[in-house]
N, C-alpha and C positions, 0 to 999 in steps of 0.2 A: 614635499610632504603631501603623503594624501588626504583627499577631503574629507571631512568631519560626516558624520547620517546626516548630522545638522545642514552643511550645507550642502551635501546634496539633496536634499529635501524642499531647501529655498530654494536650488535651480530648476528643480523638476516642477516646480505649484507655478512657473511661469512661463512654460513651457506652451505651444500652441496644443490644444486638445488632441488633432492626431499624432503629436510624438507623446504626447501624455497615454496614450489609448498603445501605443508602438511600445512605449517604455513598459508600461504596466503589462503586458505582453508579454516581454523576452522578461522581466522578472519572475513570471510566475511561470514559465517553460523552465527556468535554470531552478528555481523550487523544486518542478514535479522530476529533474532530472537526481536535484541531490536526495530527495525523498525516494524515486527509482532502486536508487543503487543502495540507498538503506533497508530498504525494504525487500531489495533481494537478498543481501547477509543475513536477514530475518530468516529468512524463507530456508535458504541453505541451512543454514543451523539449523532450525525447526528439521530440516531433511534426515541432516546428518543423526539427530539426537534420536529421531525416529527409528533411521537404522540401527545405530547402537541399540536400542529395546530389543529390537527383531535379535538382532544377534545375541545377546545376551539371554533370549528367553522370558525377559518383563511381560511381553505383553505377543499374542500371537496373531497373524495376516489372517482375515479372510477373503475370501473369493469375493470380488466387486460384484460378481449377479447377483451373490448373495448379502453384499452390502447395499445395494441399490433395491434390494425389493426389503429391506427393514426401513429404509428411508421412506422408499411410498408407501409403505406399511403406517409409518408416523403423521406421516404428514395425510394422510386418509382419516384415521382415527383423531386427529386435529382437527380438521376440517369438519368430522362427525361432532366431534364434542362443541362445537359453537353453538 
């Protein structure tokens, strides 16, 4: 049977400091892995739903030089307005 949070919890608080420091470690890498890989089905979807617009005519591309110079555009006129 496997271990309860509970007792792995009381094995881990008596633990010497660097497998306590090793453990809190590989926990929070296997975190930033399963949040990874959610985060990219995020991102896909968000892709995919973006193209669907484009193909359907919702909403229409602009040209990135022309999207980057409304961005500095913004962010100028921000920086004035403070």
């Amino acid at each position: 049977m496997p271990m309860s949070l509970d007792e792995i919890l009381s094995e881990a608080i008596i633990l010497p400091v660097e497998a306590k420091a090793i453990l809190a470690e590989q926990l929070i890498e296997s975190i930033g892995a399963d949040i990874e890989s959610q985060v990219s089905s995020y991102q896909l979807a968000e892709v995919k739903r973006r193209r669907d617009e484009l193909r359907s005519g919702k909403i229409e591309s602009i040209n990135g030089e022309e999207a980057l110079a409304k961005v500095r555009d913004l962010v100028t006129n921000y920086r004035r307005s403070r």
